[in-house]
Every structure is written in C-alpha cells, then in structure tokens.
VOPAGU-2260 file (C-alpha; in pm, 1 decimal, decimal comma):
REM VOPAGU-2260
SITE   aa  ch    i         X         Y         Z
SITE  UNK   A    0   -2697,6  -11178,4    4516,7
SITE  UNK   A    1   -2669,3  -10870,8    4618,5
SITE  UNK   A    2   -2264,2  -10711,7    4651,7
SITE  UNK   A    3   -2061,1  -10606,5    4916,0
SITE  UNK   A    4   -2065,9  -10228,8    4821,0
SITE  UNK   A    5   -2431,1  -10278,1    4723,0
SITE  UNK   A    6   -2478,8  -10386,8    5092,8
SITE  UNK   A    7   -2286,0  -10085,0    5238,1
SITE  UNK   A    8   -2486,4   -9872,5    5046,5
SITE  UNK   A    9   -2813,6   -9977,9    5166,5
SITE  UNK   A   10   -2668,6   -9993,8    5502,8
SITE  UNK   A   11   -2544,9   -9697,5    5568,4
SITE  UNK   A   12   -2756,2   -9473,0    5379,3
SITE  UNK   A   13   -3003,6   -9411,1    5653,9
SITE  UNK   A   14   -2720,6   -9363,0    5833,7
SITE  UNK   A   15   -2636,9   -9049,0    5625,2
SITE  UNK   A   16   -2962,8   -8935,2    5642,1
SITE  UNK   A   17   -2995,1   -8990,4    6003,6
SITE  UNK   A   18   -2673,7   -8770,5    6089,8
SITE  UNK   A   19   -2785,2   -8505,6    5909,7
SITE  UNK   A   20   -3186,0   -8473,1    5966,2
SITE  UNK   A   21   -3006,1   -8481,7    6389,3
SITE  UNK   A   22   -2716,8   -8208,8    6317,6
SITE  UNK   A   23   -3006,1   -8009,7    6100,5
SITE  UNK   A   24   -3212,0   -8012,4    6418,9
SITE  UNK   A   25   -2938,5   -7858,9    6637,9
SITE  UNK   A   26   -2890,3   -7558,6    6390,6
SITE  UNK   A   27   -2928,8   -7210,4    6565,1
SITE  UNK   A   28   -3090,8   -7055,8    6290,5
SITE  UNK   A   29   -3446,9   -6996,7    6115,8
SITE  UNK   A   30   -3691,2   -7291,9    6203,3
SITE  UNK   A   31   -3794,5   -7220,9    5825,4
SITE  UNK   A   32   -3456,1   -7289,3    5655,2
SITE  UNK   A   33   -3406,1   -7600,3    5888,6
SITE  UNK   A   34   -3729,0   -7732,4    5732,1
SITE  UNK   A   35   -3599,1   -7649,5    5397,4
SITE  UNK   A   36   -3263,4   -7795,8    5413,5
SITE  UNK   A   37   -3397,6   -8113,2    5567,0
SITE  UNK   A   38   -3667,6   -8117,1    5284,2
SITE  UNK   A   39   -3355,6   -8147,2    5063,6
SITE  UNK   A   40   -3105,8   -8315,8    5211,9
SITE  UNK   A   41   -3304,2   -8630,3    5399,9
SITE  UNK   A   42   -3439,5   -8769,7    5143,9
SITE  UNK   A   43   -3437,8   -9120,4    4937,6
SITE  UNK   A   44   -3144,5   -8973,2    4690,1
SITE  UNK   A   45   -2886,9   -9165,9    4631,4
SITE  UNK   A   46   -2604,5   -9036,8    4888,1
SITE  UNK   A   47   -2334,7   -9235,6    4591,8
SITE  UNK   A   48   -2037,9   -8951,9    4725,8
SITE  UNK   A   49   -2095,0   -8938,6    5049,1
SITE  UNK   A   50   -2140,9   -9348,0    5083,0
SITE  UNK   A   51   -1799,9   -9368,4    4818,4
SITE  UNK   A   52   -1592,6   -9182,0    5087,0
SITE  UNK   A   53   -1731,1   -9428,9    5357,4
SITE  UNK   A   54   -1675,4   -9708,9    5168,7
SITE  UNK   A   55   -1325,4   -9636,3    5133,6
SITE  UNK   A   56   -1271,3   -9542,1    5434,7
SITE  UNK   A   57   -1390,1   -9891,3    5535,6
SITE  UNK   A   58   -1182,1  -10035,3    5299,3
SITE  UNK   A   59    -851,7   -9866,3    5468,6
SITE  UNK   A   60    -906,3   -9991,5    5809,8
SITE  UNK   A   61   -1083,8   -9667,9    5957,4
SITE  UNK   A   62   -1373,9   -9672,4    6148,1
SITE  UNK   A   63   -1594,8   -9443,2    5929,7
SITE  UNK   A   64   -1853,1   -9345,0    6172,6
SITE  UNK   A   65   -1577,4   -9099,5    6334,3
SITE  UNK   A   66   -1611,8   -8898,7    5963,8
SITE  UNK   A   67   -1986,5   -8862,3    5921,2
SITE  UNK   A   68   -1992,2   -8486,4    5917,6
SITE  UNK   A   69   -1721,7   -8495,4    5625,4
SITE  UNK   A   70   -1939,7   -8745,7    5424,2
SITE  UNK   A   71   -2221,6   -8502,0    5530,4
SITE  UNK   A   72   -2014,9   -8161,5    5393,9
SITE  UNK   A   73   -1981,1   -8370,9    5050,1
SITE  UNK   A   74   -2347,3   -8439,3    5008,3
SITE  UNK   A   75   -2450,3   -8090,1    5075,4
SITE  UNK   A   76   -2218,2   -7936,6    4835,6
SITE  UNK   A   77   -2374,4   -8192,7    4608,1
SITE  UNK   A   78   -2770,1   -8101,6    4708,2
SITE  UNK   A   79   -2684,7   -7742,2    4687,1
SITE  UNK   A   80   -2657,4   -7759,7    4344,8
SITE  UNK   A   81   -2913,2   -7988,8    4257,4
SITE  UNK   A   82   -3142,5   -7695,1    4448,0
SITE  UNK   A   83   -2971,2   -7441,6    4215,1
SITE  UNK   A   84   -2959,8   -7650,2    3890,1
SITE  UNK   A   85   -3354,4   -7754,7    3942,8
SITE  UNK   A   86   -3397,7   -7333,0    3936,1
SITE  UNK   A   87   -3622,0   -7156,1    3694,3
SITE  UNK   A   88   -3365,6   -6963,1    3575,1
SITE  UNK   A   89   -3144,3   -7293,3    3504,8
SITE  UNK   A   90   -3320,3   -7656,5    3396,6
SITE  UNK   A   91   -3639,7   -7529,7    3547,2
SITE  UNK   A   92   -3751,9   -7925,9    3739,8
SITE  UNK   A   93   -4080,3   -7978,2    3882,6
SITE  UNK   A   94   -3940,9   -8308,7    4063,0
SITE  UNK   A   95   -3619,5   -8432,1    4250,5
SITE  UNK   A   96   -3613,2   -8737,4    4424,0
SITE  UNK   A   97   -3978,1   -8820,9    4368,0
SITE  UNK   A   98   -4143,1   -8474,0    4487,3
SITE  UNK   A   99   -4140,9   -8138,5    4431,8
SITE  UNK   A  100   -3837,6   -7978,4    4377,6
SITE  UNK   A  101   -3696,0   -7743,9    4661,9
SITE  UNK   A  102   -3831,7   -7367,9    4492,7
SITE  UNK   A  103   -4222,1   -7587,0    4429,3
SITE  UNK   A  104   -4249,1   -7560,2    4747,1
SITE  UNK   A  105   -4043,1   -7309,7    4974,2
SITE  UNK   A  106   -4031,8   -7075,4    4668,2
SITE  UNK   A  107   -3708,9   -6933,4    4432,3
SITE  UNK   A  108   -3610,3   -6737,8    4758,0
SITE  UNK   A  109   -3574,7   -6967,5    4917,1
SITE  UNK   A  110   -3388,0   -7249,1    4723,0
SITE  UNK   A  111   -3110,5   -7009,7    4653,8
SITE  UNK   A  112   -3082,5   -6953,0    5013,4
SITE  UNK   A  113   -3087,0   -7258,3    5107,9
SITE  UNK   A  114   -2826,1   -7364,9    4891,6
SITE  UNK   A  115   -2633,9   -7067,4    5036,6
SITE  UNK   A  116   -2651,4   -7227,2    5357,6
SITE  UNK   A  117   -2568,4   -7586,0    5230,8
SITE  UNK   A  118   -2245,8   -7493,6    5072,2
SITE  UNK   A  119   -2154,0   -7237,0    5366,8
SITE  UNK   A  120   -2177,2   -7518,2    5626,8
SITE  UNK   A  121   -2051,2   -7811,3    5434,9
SITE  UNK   A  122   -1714,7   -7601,0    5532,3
SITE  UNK   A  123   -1781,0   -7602,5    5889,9
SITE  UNK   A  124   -1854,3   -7927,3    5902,1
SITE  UNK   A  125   -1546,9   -8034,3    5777,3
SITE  UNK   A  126   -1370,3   -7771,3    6019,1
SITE  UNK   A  127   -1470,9   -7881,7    6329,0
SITE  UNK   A  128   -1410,5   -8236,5    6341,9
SITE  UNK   A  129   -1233,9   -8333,5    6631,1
SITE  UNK   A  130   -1023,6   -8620,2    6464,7
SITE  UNK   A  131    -862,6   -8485,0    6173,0
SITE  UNK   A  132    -522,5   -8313,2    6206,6
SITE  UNK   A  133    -616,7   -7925,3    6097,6
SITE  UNK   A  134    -340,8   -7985,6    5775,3
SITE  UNK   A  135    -520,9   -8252,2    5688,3
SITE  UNK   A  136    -835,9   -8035,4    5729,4
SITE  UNK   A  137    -710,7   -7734,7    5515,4
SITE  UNK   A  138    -639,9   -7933,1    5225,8
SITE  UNK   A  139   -1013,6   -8085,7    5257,3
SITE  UNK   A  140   -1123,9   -7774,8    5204,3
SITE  UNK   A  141    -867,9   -7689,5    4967,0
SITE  UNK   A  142   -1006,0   -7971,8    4723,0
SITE  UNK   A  143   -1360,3   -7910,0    4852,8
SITE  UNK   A  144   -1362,5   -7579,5    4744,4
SITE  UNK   A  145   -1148,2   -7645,5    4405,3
SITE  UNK   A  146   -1344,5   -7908,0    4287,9
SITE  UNK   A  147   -1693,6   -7808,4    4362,6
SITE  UNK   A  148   -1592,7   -7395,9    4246,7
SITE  UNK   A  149   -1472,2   -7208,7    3941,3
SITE  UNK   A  150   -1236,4   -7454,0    3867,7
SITE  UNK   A  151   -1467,4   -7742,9    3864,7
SITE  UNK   A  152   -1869,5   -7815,6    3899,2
SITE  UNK   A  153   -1953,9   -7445,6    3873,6
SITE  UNK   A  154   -1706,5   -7428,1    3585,3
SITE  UNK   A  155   -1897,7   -7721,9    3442,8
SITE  UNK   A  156   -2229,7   -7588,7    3458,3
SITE  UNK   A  157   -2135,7   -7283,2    3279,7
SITE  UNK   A  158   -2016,5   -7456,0    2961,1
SITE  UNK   A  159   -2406,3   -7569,0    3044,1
SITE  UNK   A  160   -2613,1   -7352,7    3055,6
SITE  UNK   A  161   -2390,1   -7129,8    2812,0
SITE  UNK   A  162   -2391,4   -7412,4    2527,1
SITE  UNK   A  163   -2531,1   -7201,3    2234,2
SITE  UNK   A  164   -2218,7   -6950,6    2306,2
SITE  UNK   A  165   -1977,6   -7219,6    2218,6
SITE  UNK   A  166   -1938,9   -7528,7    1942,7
SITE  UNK   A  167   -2020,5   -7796,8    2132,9
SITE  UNK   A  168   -1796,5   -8116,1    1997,4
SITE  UNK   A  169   -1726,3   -8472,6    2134,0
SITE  UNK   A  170   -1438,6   -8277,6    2317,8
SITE  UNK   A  171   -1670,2   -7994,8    2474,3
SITE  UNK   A  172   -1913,8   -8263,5    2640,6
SITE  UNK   A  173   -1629,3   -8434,5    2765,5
SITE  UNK   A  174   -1443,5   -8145,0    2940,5
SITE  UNK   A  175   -1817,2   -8016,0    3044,1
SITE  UNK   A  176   -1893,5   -8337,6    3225,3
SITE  UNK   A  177   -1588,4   -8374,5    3370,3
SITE  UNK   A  178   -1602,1   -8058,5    3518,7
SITE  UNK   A  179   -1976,6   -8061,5    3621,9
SITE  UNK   A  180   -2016,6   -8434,4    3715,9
SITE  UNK   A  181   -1647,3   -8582,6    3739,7
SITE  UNK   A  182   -1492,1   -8354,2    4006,4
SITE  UNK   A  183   -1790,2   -8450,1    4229,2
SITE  UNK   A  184   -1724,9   -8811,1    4162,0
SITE  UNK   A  185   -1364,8   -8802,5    4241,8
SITE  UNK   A  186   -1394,3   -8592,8    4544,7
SITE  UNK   A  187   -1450,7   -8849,0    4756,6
SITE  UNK   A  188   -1225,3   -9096,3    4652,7
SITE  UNK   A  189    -955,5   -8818,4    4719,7
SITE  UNK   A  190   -1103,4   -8761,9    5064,3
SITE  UNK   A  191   -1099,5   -9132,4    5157,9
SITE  UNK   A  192    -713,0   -9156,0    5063,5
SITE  UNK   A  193    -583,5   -8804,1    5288,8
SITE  UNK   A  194    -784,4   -8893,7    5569,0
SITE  UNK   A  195    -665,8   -9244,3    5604,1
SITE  UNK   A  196    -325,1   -9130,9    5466,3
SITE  UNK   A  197    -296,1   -9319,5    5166,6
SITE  UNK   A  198    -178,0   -9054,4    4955,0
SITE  UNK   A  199      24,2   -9329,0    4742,4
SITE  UNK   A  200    -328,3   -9384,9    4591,4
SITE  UNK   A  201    -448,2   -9048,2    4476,0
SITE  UNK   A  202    -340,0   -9037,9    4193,5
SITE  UNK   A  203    -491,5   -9394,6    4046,5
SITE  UNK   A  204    -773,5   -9305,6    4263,8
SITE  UNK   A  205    -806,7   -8957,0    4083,3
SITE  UNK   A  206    -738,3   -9190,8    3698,5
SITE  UNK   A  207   -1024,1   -9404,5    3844,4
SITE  UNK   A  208   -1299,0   -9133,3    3930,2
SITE  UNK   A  209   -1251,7   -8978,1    3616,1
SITE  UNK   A  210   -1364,9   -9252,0    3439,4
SITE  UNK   A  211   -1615,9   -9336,7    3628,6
SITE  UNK   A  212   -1766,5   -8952,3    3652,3
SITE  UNK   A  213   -1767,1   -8974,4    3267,4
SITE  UNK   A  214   -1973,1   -9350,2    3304,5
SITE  UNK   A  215   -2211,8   -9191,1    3573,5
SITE  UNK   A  216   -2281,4   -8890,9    3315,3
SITE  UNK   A  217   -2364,7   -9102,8    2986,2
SITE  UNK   A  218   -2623,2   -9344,8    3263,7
SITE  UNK   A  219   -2756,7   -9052,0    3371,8
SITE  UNK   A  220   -2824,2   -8921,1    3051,5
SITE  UNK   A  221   -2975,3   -9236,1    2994,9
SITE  UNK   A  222   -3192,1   -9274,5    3267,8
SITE  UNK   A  223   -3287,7   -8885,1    3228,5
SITE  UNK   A  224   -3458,2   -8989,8    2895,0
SITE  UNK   A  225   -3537,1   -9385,1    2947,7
SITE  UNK   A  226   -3582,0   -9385,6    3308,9
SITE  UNK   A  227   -3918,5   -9440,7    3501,5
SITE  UNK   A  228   -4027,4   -9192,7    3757,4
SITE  UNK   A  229   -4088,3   -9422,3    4010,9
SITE  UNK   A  230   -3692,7   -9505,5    3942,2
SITE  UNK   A  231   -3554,3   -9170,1    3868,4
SITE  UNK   A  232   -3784,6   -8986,0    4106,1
SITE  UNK   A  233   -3808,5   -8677,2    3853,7
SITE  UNK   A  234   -3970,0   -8681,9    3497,1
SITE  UNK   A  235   -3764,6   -8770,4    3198,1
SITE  UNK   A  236   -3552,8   -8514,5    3023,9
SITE  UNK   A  237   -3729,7   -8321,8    2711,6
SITE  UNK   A  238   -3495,2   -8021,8    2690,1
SITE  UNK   A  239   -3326,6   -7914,8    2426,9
SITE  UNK   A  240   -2942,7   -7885,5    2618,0
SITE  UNK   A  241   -2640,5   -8126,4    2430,3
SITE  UNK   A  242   -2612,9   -8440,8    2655,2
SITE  UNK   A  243   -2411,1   -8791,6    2556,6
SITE  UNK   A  244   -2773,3   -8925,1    2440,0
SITE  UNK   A  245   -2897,3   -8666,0    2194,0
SITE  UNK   A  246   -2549,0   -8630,3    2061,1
SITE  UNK   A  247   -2399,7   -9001,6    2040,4
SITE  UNK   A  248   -2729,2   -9159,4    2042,7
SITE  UNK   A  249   -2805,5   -9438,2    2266,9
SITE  UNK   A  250   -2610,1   -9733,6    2123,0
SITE  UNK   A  251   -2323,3   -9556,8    2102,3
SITE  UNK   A  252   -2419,6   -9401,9    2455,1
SITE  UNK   A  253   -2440,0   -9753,6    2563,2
SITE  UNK   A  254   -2070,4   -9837,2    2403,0
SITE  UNK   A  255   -1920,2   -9549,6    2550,8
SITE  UNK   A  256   -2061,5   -9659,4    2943,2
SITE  UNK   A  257   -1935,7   -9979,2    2875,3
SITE  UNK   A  258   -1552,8   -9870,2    2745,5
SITE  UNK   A  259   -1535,6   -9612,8    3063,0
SITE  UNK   A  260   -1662,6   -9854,2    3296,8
SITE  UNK   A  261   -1384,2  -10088,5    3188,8
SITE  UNK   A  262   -1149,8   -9820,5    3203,0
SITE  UNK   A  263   -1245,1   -9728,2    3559,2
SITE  UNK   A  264   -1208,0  -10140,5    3641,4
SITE  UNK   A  265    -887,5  -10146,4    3497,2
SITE  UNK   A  266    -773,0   -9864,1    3707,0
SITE  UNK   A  267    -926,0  -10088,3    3986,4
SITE  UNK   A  268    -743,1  -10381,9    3902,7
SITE  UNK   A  269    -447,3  -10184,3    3899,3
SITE  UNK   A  270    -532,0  -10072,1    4268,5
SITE  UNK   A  271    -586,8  -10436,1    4373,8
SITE  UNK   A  272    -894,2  -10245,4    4477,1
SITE  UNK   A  273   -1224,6  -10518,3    4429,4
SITE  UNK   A  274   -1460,0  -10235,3    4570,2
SITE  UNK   A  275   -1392,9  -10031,1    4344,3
SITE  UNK   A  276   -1456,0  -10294,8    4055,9
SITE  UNK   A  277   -1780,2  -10365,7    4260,2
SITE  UNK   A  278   -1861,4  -10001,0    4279,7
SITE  UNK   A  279   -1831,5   -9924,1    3880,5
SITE  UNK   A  280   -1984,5  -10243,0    3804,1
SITE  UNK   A  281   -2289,0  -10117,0    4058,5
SITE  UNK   A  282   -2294,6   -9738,1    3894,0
SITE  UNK   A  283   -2329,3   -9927,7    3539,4
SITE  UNK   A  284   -2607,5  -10131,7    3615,8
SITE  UNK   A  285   -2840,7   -9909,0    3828,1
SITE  UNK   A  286   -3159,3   -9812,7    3781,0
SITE  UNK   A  287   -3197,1   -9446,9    3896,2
C-alpha cells in the first residue's frame, strides 16, 4: 500500500514537469537552448525537492499550485548542476535519467550554457510571483543563493572534485556531503516553512533535512554502485572519487542510512510531522 507522500509524489510530478516544459515554451530566447533545457529539465528524474516543498506546503494548509514556479526555481538549480557535474571536465557521465547526458548530445557548449541559463532564471522565477510578499521573496533568494553557492553545493563539490588536495576522513565526507547534497535537501523544507509562515519550524525542519541529506547521500552511493540502470537511469559508479561506500563499505553504509534515517524520524516525531516520517521512510527504501 502505497503512502500518502508516495501518492503526492506520483501525483504531482507530471505536474512539475508540465509547468515547466509550458513556461520553457514561452521563453524569448534561442529555440536551441529551449530544446536543451527542456531535454534536461522534463524528464522522468525524480523532482524529490521540488515535490518536498509542495508537500509541505500541502501539509500547512496552502494551496500549492499558487507556488509552482518556486518549486520550479528549486529543481533547476538542482538540474543545473547535474548538467555541470555530468561534464567532462568533472565525473565525465554518458547517462542521466536513462539517456544521454545533456553535453552527448547538445555538446560541452552547450551544457555549460544551459546550466547558465537554469540557475539565472531559477531567480526570476522566484521574483516574479505574484503571491509572495517581496520580503518574503528576498530572503528566498537569500537562502537560494546561500545554499546552492560558495557557501553550500558549489562549496561541496569542490572538496569533490579537489579530494586528492586534502585528507579525506569520516569528518571530510561528512562536511562534503552536507555541503554538496544536504543544503539541497533542506532547501525546500526551509522554503515550505517562510512561505506559509511557519518560521517556528525552521529550525527542526533545518535538524531534520540534515539528516536526511546525509541518508539520501549514503543511498545514493549505494544505488550508484548496486543500482540497475533501468532503476538509476545512468550506469553504476566505477570511479575512483571517496564516497560513503568505498570508504565505510556497504554494511556499515547500510548502518549508517539506517541511524540517520532514524535521526531524521525522530526530528519528525518531534515536529508531530507524519509526512515527514513518511518521506524519510520513502527516501530509505527507494529504488533509484
């Protein structure tokens, strides 16, 4: 039986990918990027931030379909560097979301441009929606751009791609994760709470997504190695980078999902919050 956040998910998903393949189409720019960016960005992915910051927005009483172009300025950020990461000149992926990777086909050029343009308009997005109060707006982008920038995912894939310049430790993986997969993870739950004005929950909110980014990180990890491709829509992970698997191993890998996941729950209990308990129980047992 399937849950209720498993059921929003599958729900609203298209949804996501619905609102953006119509607000790509009404771009005035190159016919050629649109194509790219909707090659990208509609696609069967899993849409977990965008859908998290719907979900609880449900959850608080607000009718979430007035804040599709903020759940739509998360996922880009996200897809943007997904287009980056999957670079030659960074993990070097043939495959994202079961077919060719961004650069395969619209070339290097164009991927970094492309994710230009992602990141660039996940700000406008945000901007001009006609329903948030512009404070309420400003710090949006505040956090969008803090937690996404040099003081989060891009600070995060540094201690990445830079691993051989530093000793990389239990406590290095950690902070590197949290930076690179974490801040993406708790984004949303941050955005749900300021736009229905909940701030009295940011801060468990915040406790709770940073568990649950490091969870998401040791599955993926998991799945990158283990996973199927007709799951995991890329090929499994042969590279030589530090992740939770190659340096914990995968029963301790498995141990360490299973204490953060309970962390996260606990933070969810404390919340009163059973969507959230649904939602790490959900990230823990997926399959892609």
């Amino acid at each position: 039986m399937k849950s209720k956040v498993d059921i929003f998910f599958l729900d609203n998903k298209k949804l996501i990918n619905d609102f953006a393949k119509k607000n790509i189409s009404e771009l005035n720019t190159s016919e050629y990027l649109k194509q790219s960016i909707e090659y990208s960005l509609v696609n069967e992915g899993k849409k977990i931030r965008p859908l998290i910051f719907l979900l609880l927005l449900d959850y608080y009483g607000i009718d979430y379909k007035k804040y599709l172009d903020v759940a739509l300025a998360i996922e880009l950020i996200h897809t943007y560097s997904l287009l980056h990461d999957d670079l030659p000149s960074m993990d070097n992926d043939d495959y994202r979301w079961g077919k060719l990777t961004n650069h395969k086909v619209f070339g290097e050029d164009m991927a970094v441009l492309t994710g230009d343009a992602m990141q660039t308009w996940a700000y406008e997005l945000i901007a001009d929606n006609k329903f948030l109060d512009n404070d309420v707006k400003i710090e949006l982008i505040r956090l969008l751009s803090n937690f996404s920038g040099i003081k989060g995912m891009i600070a995060g894939q540094v201690y990445d791609v830079r691993q051989e310049k530093y000793k990389v430790n239990a406590e290095y993986l950690k902070n590197m994760h949290r930076l690179k997969t974490g801040k993406l993870i708790i984004l949303p739950l941050l955005f749900s709470a300021l736009v229905s004005n909940n701030k009295k929950d940011l801060n468990l909110l915040k406790e709770f997504g940073n568990e649950l980014g490091i969870a998401y990180q040791i599955k993926d990890d998991i799945l990158d190695y283990y996973g199927e491709f007709e799951n995991i829509g890329k090929m499994s992970s042969d590279e030589d980078m530090i992740t939770y698997l190659n340096f914990y191993g995968i029963e301790k890998c498995k141990n360490l999902l299973e204490q953060h996941t309970e962390k996260a729950k606990n933070t969810a209990y404390t919340l009163n919050n059973n969507l959230l308990i649904e939602l790490a129980d959900l990230l823990l047992n997926r399959k892609k």
